[in-house]
N, C-alpha and C positions, 0 to 999 in steps of 0.2 A: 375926748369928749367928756364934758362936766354934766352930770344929770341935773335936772330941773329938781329946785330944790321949792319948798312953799313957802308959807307967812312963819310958821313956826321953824321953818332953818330943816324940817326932814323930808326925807324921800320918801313919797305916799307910794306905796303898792299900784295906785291909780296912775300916781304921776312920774313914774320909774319909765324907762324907756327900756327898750329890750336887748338888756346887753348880756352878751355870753357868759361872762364872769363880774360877779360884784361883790366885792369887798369892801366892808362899812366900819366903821370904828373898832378895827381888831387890835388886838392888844395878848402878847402873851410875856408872861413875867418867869422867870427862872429866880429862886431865891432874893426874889423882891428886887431883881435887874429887871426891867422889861426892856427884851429884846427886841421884841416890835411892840408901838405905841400910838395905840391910836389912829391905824394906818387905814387909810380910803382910795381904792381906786377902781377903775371900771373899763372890764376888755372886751373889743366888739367883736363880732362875727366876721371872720376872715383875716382878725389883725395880728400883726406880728408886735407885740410889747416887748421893749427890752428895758430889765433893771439893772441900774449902774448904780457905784457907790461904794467908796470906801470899805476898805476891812471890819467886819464889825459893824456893818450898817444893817444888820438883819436880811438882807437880800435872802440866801438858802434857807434861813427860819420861815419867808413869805411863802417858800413853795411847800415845805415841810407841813406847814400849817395847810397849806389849800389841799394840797393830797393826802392830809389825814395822818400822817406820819407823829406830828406834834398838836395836841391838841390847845385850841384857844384859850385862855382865861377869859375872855366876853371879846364881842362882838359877832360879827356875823360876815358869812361867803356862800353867796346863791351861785350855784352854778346852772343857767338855765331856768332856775324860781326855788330851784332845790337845794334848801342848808346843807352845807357840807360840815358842818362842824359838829353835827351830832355824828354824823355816820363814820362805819369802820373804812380804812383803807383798802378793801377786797370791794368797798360798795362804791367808793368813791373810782375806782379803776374801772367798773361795771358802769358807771354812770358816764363815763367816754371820756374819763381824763387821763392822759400817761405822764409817766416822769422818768428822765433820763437824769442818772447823777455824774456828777463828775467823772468819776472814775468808770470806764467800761464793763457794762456786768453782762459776759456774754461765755459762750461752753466755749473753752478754748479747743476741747478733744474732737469737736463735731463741730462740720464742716459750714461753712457759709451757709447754702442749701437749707440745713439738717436745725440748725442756726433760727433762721425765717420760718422754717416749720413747726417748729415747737410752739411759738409763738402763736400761730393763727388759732384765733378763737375755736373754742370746743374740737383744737386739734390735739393728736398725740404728745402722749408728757415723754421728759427725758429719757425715763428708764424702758422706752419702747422706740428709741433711736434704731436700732440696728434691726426690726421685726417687723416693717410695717408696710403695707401698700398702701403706695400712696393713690389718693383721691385726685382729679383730674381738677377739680375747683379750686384747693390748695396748690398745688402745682403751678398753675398757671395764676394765683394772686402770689404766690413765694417771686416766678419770675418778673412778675409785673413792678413789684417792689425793689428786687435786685436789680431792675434797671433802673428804676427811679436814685438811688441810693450810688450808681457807679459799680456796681458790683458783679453783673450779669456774666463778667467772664473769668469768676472765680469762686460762682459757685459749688465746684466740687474740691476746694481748697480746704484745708483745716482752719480754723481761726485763729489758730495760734499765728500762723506764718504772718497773718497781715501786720500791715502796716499800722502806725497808731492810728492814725486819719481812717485807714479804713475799716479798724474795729470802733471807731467813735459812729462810721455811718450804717456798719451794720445794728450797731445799738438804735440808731435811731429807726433802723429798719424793723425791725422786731417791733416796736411800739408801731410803727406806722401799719404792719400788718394787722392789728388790731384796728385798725380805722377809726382812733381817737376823735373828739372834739376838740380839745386842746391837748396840746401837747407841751411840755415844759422842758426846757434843755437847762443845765446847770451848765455852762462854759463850755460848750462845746466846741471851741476851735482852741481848747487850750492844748500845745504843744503841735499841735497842726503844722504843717508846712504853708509859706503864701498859697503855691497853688491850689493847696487842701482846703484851706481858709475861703478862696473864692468859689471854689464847687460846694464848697458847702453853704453860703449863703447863697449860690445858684438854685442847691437843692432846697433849700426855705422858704425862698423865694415864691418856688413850682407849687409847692405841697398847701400854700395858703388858698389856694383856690376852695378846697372842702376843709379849713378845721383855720381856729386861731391858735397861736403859738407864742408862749411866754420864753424870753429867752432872759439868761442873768451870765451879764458876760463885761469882758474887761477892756477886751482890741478893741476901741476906739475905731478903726476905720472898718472891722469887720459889724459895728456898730451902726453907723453911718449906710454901709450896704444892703442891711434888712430891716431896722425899724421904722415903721409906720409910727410910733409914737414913743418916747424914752420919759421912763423915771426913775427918778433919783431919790437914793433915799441916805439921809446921814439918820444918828441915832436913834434908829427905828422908826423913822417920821418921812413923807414927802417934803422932801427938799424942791425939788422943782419937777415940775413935767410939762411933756408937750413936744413937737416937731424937735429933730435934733440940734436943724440950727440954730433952734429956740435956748433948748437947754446947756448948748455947748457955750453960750456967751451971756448966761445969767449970772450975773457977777456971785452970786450965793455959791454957783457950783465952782465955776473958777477957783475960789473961794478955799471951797471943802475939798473937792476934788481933782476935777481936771488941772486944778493948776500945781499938785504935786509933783 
């Protein structure tokens, strides 16, 4: 969806429509390279967006920037009506957004379970793993999640033992016990197996009922299976966006992309 724009070409606060995340002419420069330029786009409530694009197309800089990680050189990212580019990454995670990075950041030594629990809001930190009673609220959202996630029959497993696939979905398990607004995946089905690949756009799928979800991912058909809208970005710019089989046969991305 394109927001209603006026006579002078900007989005009025008045005539903004109410989208979950908006991103307006961002722009962040690294030693007079801008990484991303100038970039616009706008995620609604319950949608699954996925960014595709080239090596070097700023895709991981866009989420970097929106979680507070990388700060802006200008532009602006409301999340909800709220700038995120003033605030710290501890306000920006309080404010209901998560981020899963590529790589699994998860306690190898403690278990699935132990895993999910540490995670839940205003629950126990690591260093009181092995001392604690557990609360009956926690417990039963830790369970409620380990089956959302495929995990309910290995909760008392170490983390190390799992599988890659299945340390990618406890990761996303952990954020999801947080009960994010958006949630952000950075490739998450990279190294996956097919059939990990399909449960896990199963599980995307499921979870969009309460929270929209940024995904930046490269499988093509696991592409096709979860986004509600795709964009493309070459040298820090929208290349194209829109339905995928919109963007999969725009001769720009063929072009830059798909057709490598």
């Amino acid at each position: 969806m394109n927001p209603p724009i006026n006579s002078a070409g900007v989005i009025s606060d008045q005539m903004a429509p109410d989208f979950l995340l908006a991103v307006e002419a961002l722009t962040v420069s690294f030693d007079g390279f801008k990484a991303v330029n100038d970039l616009s786009f706008y995620v609604d409530e319950r949608e699954i967006r996925v960014i595709v694009g080239p090596n070097g197309a700023g895709k991981t800089t866009v989420l970097d920037l929106i979680c507070g990680k990388t700060k802006a050189t200008s532009g602006s990212i409301k999340f909800r009506g709220q700038e995120l580019t003033r605030m710290s990454e501890s306000k920006i995670v309080q404010a209901g957004i998560g981020r899963k990075f590529q790589t699994p950041s998860i306690y190898d030594d403690l278990t699935v379970f132990e895993n999910l629990e540490i995670s839940y809001p205003k629950g126990r930190s690591v260093f009181g793993a092995l001392a604690f009673k557990r609360d009956a609220t926690v417990r039963d959202r830790v369970f409620e999640v380990a089956e959302m996630i495929f995990l309910e029959n290995k909760l008392n497993e170490r983390a190390e033992f799992l599988s890659h696939g299945q340390k990618q979905w406890l990761e996303i398990g952990m954020l999801l016990i947080q009960d994010p607004d958006l949630l952000m995946l950075d490739e998450p089905v990279a190294g996956m197996s097919v059939s990990e690949r399909k449960k896990t756009a199963e599980l995307l799928n499921k979870i969009i009922a309460n929270r929209s979800i940024i995904v930046i991912e490269h499988d093509m058909k696991f592409v096709e299976d979860i986004a509600h809208k795709v964009t493309v970005l070459h040298q820090g710019k929208v290349l194209s966006e829109g339905k995928m089989d919109h963007v999969k046969h725009d001769p720009k991305v063929v072009e830059v992309y798909l057709g490598h």
